[in-house]
N, C-alpha and C positions, 0 to 999 in steps of 0.2 A: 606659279602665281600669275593672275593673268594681268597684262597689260594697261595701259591707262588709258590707252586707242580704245583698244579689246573692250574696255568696262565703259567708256563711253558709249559707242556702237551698242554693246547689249541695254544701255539704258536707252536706249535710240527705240530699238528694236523694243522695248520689253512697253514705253511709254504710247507707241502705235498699238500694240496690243492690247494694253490698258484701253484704249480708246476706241476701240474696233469694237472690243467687249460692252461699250455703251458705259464705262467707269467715266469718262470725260462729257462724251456726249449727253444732252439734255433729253430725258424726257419730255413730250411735247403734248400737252392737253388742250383742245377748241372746244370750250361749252357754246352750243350756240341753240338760242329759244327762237320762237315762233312765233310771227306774230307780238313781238313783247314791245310797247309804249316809249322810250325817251326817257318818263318820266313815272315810268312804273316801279323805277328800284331809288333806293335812300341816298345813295351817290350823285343822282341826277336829281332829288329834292323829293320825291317820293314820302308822304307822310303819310298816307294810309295803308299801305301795304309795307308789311314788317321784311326786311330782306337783311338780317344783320350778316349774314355771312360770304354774301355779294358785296356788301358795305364796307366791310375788315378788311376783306380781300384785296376790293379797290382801294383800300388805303395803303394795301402794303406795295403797289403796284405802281403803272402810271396809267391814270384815266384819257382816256383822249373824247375832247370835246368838241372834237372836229371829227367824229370818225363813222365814216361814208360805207355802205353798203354799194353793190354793183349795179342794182336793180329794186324796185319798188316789192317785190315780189318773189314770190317764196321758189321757184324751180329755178330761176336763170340768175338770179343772186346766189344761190347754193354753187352753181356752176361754177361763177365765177371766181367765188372763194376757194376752190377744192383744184381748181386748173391754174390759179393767179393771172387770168385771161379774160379780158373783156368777151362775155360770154356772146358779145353778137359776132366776134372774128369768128366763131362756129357755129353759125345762126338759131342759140339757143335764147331767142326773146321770150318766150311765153314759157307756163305752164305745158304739163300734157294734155290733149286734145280730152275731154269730160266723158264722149262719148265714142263707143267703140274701143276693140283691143289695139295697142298700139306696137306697132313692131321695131325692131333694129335697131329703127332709123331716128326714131323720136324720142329725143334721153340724149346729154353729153356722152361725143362720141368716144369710142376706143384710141382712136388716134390721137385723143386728148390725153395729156401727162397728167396724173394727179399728184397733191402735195404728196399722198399715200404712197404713189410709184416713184417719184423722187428719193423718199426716203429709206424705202426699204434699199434703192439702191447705196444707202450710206449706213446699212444693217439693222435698221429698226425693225420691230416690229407692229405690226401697224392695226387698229381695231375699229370698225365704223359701227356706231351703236343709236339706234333709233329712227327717225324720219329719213328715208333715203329722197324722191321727190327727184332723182336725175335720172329716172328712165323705169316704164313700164317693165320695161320686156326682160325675162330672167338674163340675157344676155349681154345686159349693160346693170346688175346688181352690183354691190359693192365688191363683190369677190371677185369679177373680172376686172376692179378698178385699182389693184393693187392693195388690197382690204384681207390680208389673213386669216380676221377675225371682222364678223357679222351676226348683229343683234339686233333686230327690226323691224319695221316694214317696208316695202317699197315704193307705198304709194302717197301723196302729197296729203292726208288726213287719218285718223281714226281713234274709234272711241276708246278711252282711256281704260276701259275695264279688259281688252284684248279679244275682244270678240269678234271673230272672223267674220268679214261678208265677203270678200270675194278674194281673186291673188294675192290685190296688190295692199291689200285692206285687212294682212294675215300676219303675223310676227314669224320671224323664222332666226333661226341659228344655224350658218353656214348651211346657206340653203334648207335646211329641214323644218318643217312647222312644227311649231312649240306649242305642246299642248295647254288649250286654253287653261285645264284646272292649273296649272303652274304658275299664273300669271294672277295680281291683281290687282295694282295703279301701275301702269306703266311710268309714269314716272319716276319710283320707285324701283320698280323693276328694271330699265332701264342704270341706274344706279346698281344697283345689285349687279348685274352682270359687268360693269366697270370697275368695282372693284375689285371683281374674280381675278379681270384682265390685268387688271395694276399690280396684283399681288400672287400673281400666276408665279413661278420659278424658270426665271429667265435672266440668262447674259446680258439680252439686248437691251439697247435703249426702247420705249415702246412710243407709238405717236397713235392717241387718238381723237378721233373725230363722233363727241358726243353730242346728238342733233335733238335734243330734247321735242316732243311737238306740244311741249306746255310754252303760253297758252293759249293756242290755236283753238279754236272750235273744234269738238262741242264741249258745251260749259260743264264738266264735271271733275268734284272733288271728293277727297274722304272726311268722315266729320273730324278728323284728327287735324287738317288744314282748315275746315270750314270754320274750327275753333277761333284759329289764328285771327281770324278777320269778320269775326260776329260784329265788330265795331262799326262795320259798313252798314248802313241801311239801306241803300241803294241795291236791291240784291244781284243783280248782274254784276256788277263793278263785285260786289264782296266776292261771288265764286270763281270771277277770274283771277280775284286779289288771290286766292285762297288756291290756285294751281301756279301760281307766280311766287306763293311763299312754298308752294313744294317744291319748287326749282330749287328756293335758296337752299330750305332744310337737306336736300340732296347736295347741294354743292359744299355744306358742311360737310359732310359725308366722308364725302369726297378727299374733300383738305385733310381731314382726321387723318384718313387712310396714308395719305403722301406724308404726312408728318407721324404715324406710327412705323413707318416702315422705312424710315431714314431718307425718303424723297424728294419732300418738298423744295430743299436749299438748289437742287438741279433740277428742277421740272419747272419748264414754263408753259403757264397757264394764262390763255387768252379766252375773256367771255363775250359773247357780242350777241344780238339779233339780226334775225335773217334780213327782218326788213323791221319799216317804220308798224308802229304801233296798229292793229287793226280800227276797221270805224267805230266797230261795238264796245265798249265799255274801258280800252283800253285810252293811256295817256299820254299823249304826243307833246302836250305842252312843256314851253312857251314854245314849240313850232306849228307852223301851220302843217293843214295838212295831215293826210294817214296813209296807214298802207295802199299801192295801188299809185298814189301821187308822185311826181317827181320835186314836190316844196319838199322843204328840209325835214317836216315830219314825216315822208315816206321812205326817205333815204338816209337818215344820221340815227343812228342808234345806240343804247347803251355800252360802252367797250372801250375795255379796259385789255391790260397783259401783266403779267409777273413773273418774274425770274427773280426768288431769294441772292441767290451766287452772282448774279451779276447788276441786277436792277437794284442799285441800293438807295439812292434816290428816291423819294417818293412825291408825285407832283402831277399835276393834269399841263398834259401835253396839246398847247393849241393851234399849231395850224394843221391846214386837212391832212388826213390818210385813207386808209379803203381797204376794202378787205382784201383788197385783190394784193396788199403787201403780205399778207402771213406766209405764205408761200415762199420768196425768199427770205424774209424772214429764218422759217423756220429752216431751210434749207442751209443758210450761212450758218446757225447755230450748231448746226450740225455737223457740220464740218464739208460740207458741198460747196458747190461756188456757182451761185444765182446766174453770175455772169454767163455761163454754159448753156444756160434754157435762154435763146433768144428769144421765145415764143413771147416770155413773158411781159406782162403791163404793170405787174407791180415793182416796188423798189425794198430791199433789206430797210426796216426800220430802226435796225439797234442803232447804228452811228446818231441818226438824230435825236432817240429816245438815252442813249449814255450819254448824250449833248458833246460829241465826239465832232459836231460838225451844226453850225448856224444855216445850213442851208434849207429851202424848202422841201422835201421830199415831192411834191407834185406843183410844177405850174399849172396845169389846167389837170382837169374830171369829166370824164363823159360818163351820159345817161343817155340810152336808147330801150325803148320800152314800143312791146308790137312793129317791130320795125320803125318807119319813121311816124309811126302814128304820134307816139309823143317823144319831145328829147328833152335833153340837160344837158348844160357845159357850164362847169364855174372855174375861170381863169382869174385868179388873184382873188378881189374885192367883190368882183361882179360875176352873177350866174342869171343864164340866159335859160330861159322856161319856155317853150312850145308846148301850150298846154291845151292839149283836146278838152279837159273840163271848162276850160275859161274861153277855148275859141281863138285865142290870142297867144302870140308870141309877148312875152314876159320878159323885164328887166330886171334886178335889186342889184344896190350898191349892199353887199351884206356885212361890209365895217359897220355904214351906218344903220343900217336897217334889215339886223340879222333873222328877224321875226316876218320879212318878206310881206309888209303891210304897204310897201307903197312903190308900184312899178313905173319904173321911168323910163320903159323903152321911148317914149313918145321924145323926149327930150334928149335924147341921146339913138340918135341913127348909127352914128359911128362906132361907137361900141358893136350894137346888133349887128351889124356888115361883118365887123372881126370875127364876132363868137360864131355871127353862121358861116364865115370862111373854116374858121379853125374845126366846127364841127364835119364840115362835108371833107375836107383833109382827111380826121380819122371817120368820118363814115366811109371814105372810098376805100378802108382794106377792110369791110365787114363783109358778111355775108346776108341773103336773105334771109328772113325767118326758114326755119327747116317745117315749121308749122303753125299754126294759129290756134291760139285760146279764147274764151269770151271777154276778156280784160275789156278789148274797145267798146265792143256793144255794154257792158256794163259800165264803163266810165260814159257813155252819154243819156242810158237809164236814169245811172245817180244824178248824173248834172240836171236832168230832167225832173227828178224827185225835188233836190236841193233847192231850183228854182221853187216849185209848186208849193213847197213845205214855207216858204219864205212870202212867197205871195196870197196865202191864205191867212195871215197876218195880220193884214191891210184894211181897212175899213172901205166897203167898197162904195159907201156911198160920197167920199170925196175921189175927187175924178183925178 
């Protein structure tokens, strides 16, 4: 007969096991779109575009209405998310360079941790599926980034039907090009090969990172979505509506699947946008501002999180967060301990999302966008705006004036002094850009459009 030590110890022993096996540990899902509005899904007030399963979702969850992207912009906002690192500490400001092959060197580096390589050190396994956008070159794809499983492409755009134009503009699966007949909305497809991976026969826990590029340009749908949103007459708005309600109808899919196969109650699933809504037809409002901007419509996006088993609560969460927390985040859920990556800039969100603790998770938020071409910092109330569109350094108290309609640096010196102290503090451990995109020269195009489009207006015969 064995022992009571003895049968303790073995329950010891048998419940790490249990846990190793991924029985304890969460599942971890990141839906993350492209390009997608503020105000493009049902949760955030969305009446034209039908999203009931993003709407569910967030209701089973907690919305956060405060919740910050790292960058205005689709490659060094990805970074940031996927490292939990403010992506200018590895001078990943921009986009990749548009023209020319680009090598090694241009793409979040190797030396960088990702959530991916974090986790599989705590047994997971790990699947990146869709827009990659953090490096040209095959040698910085997602399978040297701690990514098992790879379904995608690797370059920052392409057309929804899977039609190859050049490397990086190719779909592939673990490295190999997928034959185009295979393929036919990649949103759906995209979907389809996530569910293989969900429902694949495996011990482990899995963590993936689905990077949807709906809905990015260019504007195309199938008529089975074009249906959902014939209501639009507007027709741009209706076929972006109409790749934004394929997201949802996927992300049903999706949920079905975690709840046919006993997963849901341990899988946590986080949805968010890369960045603020584009110029074109998408919905930013009530923020100012689009993608590209550092106003709150180019950095506060849709996002939400869910955990059945432990998020029982369901409530919109308001002071700020950032993407740059999923990372410990998911890391502590899994039984790692955040505290061990000092690289890190974000913070674990469960204590203040299980309201386990009244404290703020961030006093202050940096934005750095082209190097110091433009910046953000919002410390409490107030967020300070060096905006290359406006020419001016910018103030809002955004208690009272969350909609950024009325700037009172003029009135307030002493504030600006702090925020540009506090910003050159964390600008002295960044680095330089590693390279340069057209971001600036297009932000003073547009301003120069914007201007012109506003003064033709005017009646020009009063002076």
């Amino acid at each position: 007969m064995i022992s009571y030590k003895k049968f303790i110890l073995l329950c010891a022993v048998l419940s790490f096991v249990l846990k190793t096996n991924g029985q304890e540990q969460p599942n971890i899902i990141v839906i993350l779109t492209d390009d997608q509005g503020w105000a493009d899904v049902g949760f955030n007030g969305a009446t034209d575009i039908p999203t009931p399963n993003l709407d569910r979702l967030a209701s089973e969850g907690v919305i956060f209405s405060n919740g910050y992207v790292s960058h205005p912009y689709c490659s060094p906002s990805r970074a940031g998310l996927l490292t939990g690192r403010y992506q200018a500490r590895f001078g990943h400001d921009c986009n990749m360079p548009y023209d020319g092959k680009n090598d090694a060197t241009v793409g979040t580096p190797l030396s960088e941790k990702m959530i991916s390589e974090a986790l599989k050190e705590q047994g997971y396994r790990t699947s990146a599926i869709g827009k990659w956008h953090l490096g040209d070159h095959p040698d910085l794809y997602p399978p040297a980034q701690g990514f098992d499983h790879w379904f995608g492409f690797p370059g920052g755009g392409m057309n929804y039907w899977g039609e190859s134009k050049n490397e990086i503009q190719t779909i592939y699966r673990n490295r190999k090009v997928v034959p185009e007949e295979e393929l036919t909305y990649l949103t759906d497809d995209f979907t389809t090969e996530a569910i293989s991976f969900i429902t694949k026969k495996d011990k482990k826990p899995f963590f993936m990172y689905l990077a949807y590029n709906a809905p990015h340009a260019p504007d195309q749908a199938t008529k089975e979505y074009l249906e959902k949103t014939k209501h639009i007459e507007y027709a741009g708005r209706s076929v972006y509506a109409a790749m934004v309600n394929a997201v949802d109808a996927n992300v049903g899919k999706i949920d079905s699947t975690l709840i046919a196969n006993g997963l849901k109650e341990n899988t946590i699933l986080v949805f968010l946008s890369d960045n603020g809504g584009r110029i074109e037809h998408a919905d930013n409002r009530p923020y100012r501002g689009h993608k590209g901007m550092l106003f709150e419509g180019g950095i506060k996006v849709p996002f939400f999180i869910t955990w059945p088993k432990k998020i029982k609560e369901k409530y919109t969460y308001n002071k700020p967060i950032s993407s740059l927390d999923l990372f410990p985040t998911f890391l502590n859920a899994a039984g790692g301990k955040s505290k061990k990556e000092s690289q890190l800039d974000g913070v674990d969100l469960l204590p203040f999302i299980l309201q386990k603790t009244q404290e703020t998770p961030h006093e202050t938020l940096f934005w750095r966008s082209s190097g110091n071409f433009e910046y953000a910092v919002r410390k409490g109330n107030y967020k300070l705006y060096k905006s290359a569109y406006k020419n001016k350094t910018l103030l809002f108290d955004l208690e009272k004036d969350h909609l950024e309609r009325y700037d009172i640096s003029n009135e307030n010196p002493e504030i600006i002094v702090a925020l540009e102290k506090a910003y050159k503090k964390w600008d002295a451990k960044n680095m330089a850009p590693g390279w340069l995109d057209p971001h600036a020269e297009n932000v003073l195009k547009e301003d120069k459009k914007w201007q012109g489009d506003r003064n033709k207006s005017l009646n020009k015969k009063i002076k």
